[in-house]
C-alpha positions in Angstrom: 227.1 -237.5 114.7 230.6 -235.4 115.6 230.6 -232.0 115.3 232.9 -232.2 112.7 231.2 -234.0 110.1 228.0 -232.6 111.1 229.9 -229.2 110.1 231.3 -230.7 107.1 228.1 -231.2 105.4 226.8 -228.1 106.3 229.6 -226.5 104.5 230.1 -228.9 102.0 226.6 -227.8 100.3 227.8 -223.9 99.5 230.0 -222.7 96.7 232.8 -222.1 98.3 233.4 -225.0 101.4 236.2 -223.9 103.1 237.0 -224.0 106.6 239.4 -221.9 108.9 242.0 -222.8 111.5 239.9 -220.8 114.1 236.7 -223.7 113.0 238.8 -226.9 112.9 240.5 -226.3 116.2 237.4 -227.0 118.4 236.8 -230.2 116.7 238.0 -233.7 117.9 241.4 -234.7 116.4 240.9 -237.9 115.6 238.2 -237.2 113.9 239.7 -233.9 112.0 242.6 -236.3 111.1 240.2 -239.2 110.0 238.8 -236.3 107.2 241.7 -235.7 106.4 242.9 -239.4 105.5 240.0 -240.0 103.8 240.7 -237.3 101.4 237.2 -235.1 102.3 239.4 -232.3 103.2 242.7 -230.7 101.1 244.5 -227.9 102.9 244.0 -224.7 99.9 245.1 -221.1 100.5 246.0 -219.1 103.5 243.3 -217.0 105.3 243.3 -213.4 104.7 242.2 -211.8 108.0 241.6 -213.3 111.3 239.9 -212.4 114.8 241.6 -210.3 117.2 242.4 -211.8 120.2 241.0 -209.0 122.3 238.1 -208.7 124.0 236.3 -207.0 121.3 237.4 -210.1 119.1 237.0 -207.7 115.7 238.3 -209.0 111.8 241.4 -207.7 110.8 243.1 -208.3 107.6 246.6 -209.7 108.1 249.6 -207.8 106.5 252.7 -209.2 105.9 256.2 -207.2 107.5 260.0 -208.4 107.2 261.3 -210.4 109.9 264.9 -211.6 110.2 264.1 -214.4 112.7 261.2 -216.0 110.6 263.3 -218.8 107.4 260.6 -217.4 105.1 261.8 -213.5 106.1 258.3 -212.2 106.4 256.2 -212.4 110.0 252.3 -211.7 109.5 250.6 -209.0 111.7 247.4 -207.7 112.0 246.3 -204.2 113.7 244.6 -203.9 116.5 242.3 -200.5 116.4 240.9 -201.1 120.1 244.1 -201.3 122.0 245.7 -199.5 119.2 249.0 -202.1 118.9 250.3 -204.3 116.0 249.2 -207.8 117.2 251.9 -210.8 115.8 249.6 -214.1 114.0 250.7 -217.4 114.3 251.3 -218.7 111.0 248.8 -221.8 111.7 245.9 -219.4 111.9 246.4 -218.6 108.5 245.8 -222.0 107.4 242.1 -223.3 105.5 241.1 -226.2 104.6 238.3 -227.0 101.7 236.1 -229.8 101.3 237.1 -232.2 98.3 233.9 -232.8 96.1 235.4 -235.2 93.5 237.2 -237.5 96.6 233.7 -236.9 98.5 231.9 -238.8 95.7 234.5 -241.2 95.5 234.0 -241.8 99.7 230.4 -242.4 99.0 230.4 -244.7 96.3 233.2 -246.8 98.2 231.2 -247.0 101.1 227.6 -247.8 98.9 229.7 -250.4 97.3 228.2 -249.3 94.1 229.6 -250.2 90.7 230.2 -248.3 87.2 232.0 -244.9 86.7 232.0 -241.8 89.2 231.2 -238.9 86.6 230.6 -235.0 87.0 227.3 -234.0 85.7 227.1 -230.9 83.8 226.7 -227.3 85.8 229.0 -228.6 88.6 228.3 -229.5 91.8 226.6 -232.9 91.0 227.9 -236.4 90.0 226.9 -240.2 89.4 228.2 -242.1 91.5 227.2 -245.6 90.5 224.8 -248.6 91.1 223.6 -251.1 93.0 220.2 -253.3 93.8 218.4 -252.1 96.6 214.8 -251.8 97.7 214.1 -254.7 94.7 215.6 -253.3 92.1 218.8 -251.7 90.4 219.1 -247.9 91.5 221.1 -245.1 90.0 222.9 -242.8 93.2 224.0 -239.0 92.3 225.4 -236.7 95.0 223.7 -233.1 94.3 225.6 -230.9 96.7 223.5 -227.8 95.7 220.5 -225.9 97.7 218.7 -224.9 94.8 218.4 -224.9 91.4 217.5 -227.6 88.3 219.0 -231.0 88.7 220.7 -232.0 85.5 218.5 -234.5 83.2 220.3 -237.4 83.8 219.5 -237.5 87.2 215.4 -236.5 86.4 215.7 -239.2 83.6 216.9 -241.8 85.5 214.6 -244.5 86.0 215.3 -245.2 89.7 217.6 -241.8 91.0 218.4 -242.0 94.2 219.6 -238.5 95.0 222.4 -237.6 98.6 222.9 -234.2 99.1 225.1 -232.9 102.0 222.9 -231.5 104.4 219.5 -230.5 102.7 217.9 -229.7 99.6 214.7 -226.6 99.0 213.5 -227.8 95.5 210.2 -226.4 95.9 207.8 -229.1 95.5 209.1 -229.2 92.1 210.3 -232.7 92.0 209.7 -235.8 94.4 212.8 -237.8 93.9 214.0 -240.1 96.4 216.9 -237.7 98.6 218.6 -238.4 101.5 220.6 -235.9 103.9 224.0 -237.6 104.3 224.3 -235.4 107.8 221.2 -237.7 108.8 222.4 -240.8 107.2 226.0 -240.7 107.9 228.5 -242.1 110.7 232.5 -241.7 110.7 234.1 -244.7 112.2 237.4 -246.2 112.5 236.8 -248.2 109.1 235.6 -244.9 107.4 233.1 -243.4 106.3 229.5 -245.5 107.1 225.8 -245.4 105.6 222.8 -245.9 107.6 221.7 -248.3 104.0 219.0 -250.4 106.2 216.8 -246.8 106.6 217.9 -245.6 103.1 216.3 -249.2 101.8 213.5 -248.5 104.0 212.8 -245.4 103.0 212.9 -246.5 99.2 209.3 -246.8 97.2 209.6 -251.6 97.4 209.2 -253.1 93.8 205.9 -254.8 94.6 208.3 -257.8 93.3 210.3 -257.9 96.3 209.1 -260.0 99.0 212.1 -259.6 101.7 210.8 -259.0 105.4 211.5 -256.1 107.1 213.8 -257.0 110.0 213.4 -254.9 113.2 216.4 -253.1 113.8 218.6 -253.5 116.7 220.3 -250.7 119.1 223.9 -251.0 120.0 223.8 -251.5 124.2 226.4 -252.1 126.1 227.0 -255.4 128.1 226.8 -253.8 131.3 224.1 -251.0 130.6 221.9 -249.7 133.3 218.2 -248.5 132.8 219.1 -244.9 134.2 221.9 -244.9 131.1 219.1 -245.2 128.4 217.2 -242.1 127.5 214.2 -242.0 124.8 212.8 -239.1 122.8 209.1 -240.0 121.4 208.2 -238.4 117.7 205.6 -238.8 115.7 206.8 -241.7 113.4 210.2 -242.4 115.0 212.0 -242.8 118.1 215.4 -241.4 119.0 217.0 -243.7 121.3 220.5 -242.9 123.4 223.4 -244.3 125.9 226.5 -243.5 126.6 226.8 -240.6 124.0 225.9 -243.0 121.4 222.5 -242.4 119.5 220.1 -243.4 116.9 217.1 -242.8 115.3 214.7 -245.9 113.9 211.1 -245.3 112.6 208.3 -246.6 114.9 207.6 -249.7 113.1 211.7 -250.9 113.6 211.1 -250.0 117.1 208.2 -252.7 116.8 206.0 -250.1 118.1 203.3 -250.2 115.6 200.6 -252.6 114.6 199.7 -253.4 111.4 196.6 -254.3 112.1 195.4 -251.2 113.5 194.9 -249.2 109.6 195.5 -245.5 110.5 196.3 -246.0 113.6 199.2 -244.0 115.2 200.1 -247.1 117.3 199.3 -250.3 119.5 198.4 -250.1 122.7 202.4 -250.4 124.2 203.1 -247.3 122.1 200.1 -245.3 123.1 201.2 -246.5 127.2 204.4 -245.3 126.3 203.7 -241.9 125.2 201.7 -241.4 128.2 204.5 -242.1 130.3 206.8 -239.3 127.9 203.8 -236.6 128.4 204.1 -237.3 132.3 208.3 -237.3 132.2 208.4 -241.1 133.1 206.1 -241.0 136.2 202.4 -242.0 135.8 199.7 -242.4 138.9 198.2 -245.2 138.1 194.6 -243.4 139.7 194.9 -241.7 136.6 194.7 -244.9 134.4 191.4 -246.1 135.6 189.6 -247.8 132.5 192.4 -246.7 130.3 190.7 -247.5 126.8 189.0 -250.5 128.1 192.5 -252.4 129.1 193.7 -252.3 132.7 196.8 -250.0 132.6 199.0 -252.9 134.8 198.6 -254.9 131.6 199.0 -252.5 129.2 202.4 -251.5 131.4 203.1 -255.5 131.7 203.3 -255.2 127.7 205.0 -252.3 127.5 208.1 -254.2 129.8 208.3 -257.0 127.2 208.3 -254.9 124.7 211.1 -253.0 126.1 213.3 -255.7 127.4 213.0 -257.8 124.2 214.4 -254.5 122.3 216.7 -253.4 124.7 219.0 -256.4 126.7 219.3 -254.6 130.3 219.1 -256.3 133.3 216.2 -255.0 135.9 213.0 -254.0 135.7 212.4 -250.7 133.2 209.1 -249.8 134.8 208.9 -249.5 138.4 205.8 -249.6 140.7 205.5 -247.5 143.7 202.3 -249.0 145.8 202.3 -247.0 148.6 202.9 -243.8 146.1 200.4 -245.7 143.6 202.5 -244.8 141.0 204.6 -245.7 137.9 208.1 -244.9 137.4 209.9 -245.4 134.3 214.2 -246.3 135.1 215.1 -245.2 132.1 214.6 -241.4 130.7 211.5 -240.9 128.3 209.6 -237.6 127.2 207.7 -236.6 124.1 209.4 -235.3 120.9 210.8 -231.1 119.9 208.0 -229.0 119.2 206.9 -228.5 115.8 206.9 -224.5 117.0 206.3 -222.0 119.8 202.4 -220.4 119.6 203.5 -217.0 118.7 200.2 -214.5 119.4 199.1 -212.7 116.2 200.8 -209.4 116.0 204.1 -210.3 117.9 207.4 -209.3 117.0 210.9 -210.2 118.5 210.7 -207.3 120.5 207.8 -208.7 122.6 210.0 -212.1 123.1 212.3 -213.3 125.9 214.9 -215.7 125.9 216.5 -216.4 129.6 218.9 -219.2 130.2 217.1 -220.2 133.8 218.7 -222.6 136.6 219.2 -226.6 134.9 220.4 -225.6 131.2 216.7 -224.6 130.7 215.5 -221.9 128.3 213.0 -220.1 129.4 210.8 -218.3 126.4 208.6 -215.6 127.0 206.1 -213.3 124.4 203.6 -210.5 125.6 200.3 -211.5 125.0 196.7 -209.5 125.5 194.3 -211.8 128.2 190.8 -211.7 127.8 188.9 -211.6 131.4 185.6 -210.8 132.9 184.9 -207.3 134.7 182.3 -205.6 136.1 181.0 -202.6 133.4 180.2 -199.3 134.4 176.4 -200.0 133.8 174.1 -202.2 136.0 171.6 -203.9 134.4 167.6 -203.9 135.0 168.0 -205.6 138.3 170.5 -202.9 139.2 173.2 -205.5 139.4 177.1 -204.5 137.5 176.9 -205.6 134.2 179.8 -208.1 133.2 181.8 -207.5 130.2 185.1 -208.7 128.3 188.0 -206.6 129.3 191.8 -207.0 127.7 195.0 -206.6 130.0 198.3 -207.7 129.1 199.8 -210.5 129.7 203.3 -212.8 129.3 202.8 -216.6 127.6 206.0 -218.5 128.8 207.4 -222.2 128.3 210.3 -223.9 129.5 212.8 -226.0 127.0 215.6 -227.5 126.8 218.0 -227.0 124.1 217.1 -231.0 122.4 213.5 -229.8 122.4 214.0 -226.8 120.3 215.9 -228.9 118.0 219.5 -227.1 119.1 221.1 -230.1 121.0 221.5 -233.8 119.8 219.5 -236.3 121.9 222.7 -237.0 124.3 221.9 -233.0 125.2 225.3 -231.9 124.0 224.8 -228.3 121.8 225.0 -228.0 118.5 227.0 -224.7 117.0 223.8 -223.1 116.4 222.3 -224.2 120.0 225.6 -222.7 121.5 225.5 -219.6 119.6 222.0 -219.3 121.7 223.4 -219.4 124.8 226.2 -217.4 124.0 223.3 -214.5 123.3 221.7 -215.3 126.6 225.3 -215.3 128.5 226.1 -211.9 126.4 223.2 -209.9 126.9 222.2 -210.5 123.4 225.5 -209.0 121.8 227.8 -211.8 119.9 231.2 -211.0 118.6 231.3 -213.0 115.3 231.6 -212.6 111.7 229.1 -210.9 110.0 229.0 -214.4 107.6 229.1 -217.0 110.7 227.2 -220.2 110.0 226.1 -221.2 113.0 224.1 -217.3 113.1 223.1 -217.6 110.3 221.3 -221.0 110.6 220.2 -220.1 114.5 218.2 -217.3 113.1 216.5 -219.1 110.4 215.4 -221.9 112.6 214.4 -219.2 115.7 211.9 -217.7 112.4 210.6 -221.4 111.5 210.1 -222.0 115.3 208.6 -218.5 115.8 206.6 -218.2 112.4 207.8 -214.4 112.2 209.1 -213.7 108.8 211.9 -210.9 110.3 215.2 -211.9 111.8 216.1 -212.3 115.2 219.4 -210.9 114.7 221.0 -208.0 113.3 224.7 -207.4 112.8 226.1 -203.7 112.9 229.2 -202.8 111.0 230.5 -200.1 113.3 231.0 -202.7 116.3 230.9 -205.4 114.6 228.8 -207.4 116.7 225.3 -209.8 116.2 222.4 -208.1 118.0 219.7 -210.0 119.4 216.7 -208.1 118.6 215.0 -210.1 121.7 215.3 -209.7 124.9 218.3 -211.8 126.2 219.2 -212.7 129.9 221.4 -215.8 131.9 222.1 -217.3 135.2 225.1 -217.3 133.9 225.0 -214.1 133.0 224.0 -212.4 136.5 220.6 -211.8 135.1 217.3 -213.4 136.3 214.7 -213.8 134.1 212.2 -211.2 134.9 208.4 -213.2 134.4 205.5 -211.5 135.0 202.4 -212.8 137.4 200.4 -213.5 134.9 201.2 -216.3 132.7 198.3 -218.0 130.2 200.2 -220.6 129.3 203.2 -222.2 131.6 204.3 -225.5 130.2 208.2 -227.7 130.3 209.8 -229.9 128.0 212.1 -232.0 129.2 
């Protein structure tokens, strides 16, 4: 997904969705123009302050001042307190533009094809957008763009709701309607705005009435495609696949990764040789494999390669075998899904964590920990030997990441806002020069707490210097600070 629809329905679900001239700037212009067309964004009023462009990079509020050589007579200004001179604003900073809920709903039920009336609901921020047969039977579609809050009773009374909302919804538990995250089911091409509605029809509860097959999906390669080119990330129930800065993410099952037959099983025996594979980056000694659940591993990898060719139309071999190495090497890129969350010790804070930005784009985390170990006591025992007995010293947990691992990157490795607000703190020393509202912060520090499990912030902001604290200990390559680790580590681990 671009960054700029990614961003636009991250804004789109608060009150007031409006976005500055600073924001839009960094985004594509094709696609800022394509939003543009399409109605999802209306230019509204002029900003009121802007950024300095200083090193301090402060907010100012613009005034206005009388200027013979502007046509509208007046030339904006803002103060600058750190250099202490009157800094001139070009007019196109000032400009904003909001996202359009009522041509938003319209975009939607265009692209769902969906027939009847596109009404507001009552208490704003929702509408019914239509109908149309899916999943076996007729369904009723509403866009919700709310985070919390009641749903308005036509949508709970509707016999078959199916429920988009811009880029997630917190009910709760309170209700289990059918809802989809358009930032997860969304695509902006040349002919618009486009719908992922095979996994939206997947995901549906089937009438037990309909009897149409699934049909395994298919991923978009390129005629001329090379094994290197592909890279796979294995989850739990899906599998995000990626080429040429193109991605997508199908459920196992499309993937035709999963057998039926097998009730409760996470897998067949291609998906299970292909996970082993991601846990060992792509490389696998086939010593290793000996007896590998009763099936020689060569045949188990034989199956694997059909699999893999059938879903994938590359020339080559994807699994390579190195005899003299007595090894297997995957040509294509493969490793195991983000982590659900980092093992934080009982006690910790976010003083006792470090974040360092090591050589290869690869973040290395780091929390004190106490070690148990064995040590002699001061006492011997009745055979006048030294007793043994549990002693504590301190010492330093650490893992290495990559930014797609802690769920901060898309699969292609390029950084989301949030993921690059990370390594801004790492490449700052842990101080940010932002707005005390930034998103990208703002959602960086809730996902750090998910991730973490501590309930406090990892950030702080302070008024005075108007800066974002880490409230971690930050460091860089980049920076001109090595990651200081200590020689003890229980736990040492690398996700790539």
């Amino acid at each position: 997904m671009s960054a700029a629809l990614r961003e636009l329905w991250f804004r789109a679900g608060v009150e007031e969705p409006v976005f500055s001239s600073d924001e839009t700037r960094c985004w594509a212009k094709p696609e800022f123009n394509q939003l543009l067309s399409l109605g999802l964004l209306r230019e509204t009023s002029q900003a009121q302050g802007v950024l300095c462009d200083c090193m301090e990079a402060h907010w100012e509020e613009v005034f206005w001042a009388p200027d013979v050589r502007e046509p509208s007579g007046t030339r904006a200004y803002i103060a600058c307190p750190v250099e202490s001179v009157v800094v001139h604003v070009n007019p196109e900073r000032l400009r904003r533009w909001a996202v359009d809920p009522q041509a938003l709903a319209s975009v939607l039920a265009g692209s769902l094809k969906l027939s009847g009336l596109i009404e507001p609901l009552p208490g704003g921020r929702q509408w019914a957008l239509g109908r149309r047969h899916m999943a076996g039977r007729f369904r009723e579609f509403f866009l919700a763009s709310i985070e919390e809050g009641q749903l308005d009773n036509r949508i709970m009374d509707s016999p078959a709701p199916v429920v988009l909302v811009p880029y997630r919804y917190r009910n709760g538990g309170s209700t289990r309607l059918p809802m989809f995250s358009l930032s997860s089911v969304t695509t902006l091409a040349d002919g618009g705005l486009i719908l992922d509605l095979a996994y939206i029809e997947d995901a549906l509860p089937a009438e037990r009435s309909s009897t149409k097959a699934k049909a395994v999906q298919s991923f978009q390669v390129p005629e001329d495609a090379r094994w290197e080119e592909l890279a796979l990330e294995i989850r739990d129930a899906t599998v995000v696949m990626s080429i040429r800065n193109s991605w997508q993410e199908l459920s196992l099952e499309e993937c035709g990764l999963t057998d039926e037959r097998q009730e409760g099983s996470t897998g067949d025996r291609a998906l299970q040789t292909l996970r082993v594979l991601a846990r060992h980056n792509g490389v696998f000694t086939s010593n290793e494999a000996s007896g590998h659940e009763g099936t020689p591993f060569r045949s188990q990898i034989s199956n694997l390669r059909k699999r893999l060719q059938a879903k994938f139309p590359i020339e080559g071999n994807p699994i390579l075998y190195h005899g003299k190495a007595r090894c297997y090497r995957c040509a294509f890129q493969v490793r195991l899904g983000a982590d659900a969350g980092f093992a934080t010790p009982y006690g910790s804070t976010w003083a006792d964590f470090q974040f360092s930005e090591i050589a290869g784009g690869i973040i290395l985390v780091s929390v004190k920990s106490k070690e148990l170990f064995r040590a002699f006591g001061q006492k011997n025992d009745r055979a006048g030997r030294p007793s043994i007995e549990a002693a504590e010293r301190d010492g330093l947990i650490s893992r290495e990441y990559r930014l797609v691992a802690l769920g901060l990157a898309d699969p292609t490795g390029r950084a989301m806002p949030e993921g690059q607000a990370l390594l801004d703190f790492l490449r700052q020393s842990g101080k940010l020069v932002r707005r005390p509202d930034d998103i990208a912060v703002l959602r960086l520090a809730k996902q750090l707490q998910a991730w973490t499990g501590l309930d406090s912030s990892p950030f702080q902001y302070s008024p005075t210097t108007k800066r974002w604290i880490a409230n971690f200990e930050c460091s860089s390559v980049r920076g001109g600070k090595q990651a200081m680790i200590a020689p003890r580590c229980t736990s040492t681990s690398t996700l790539l």
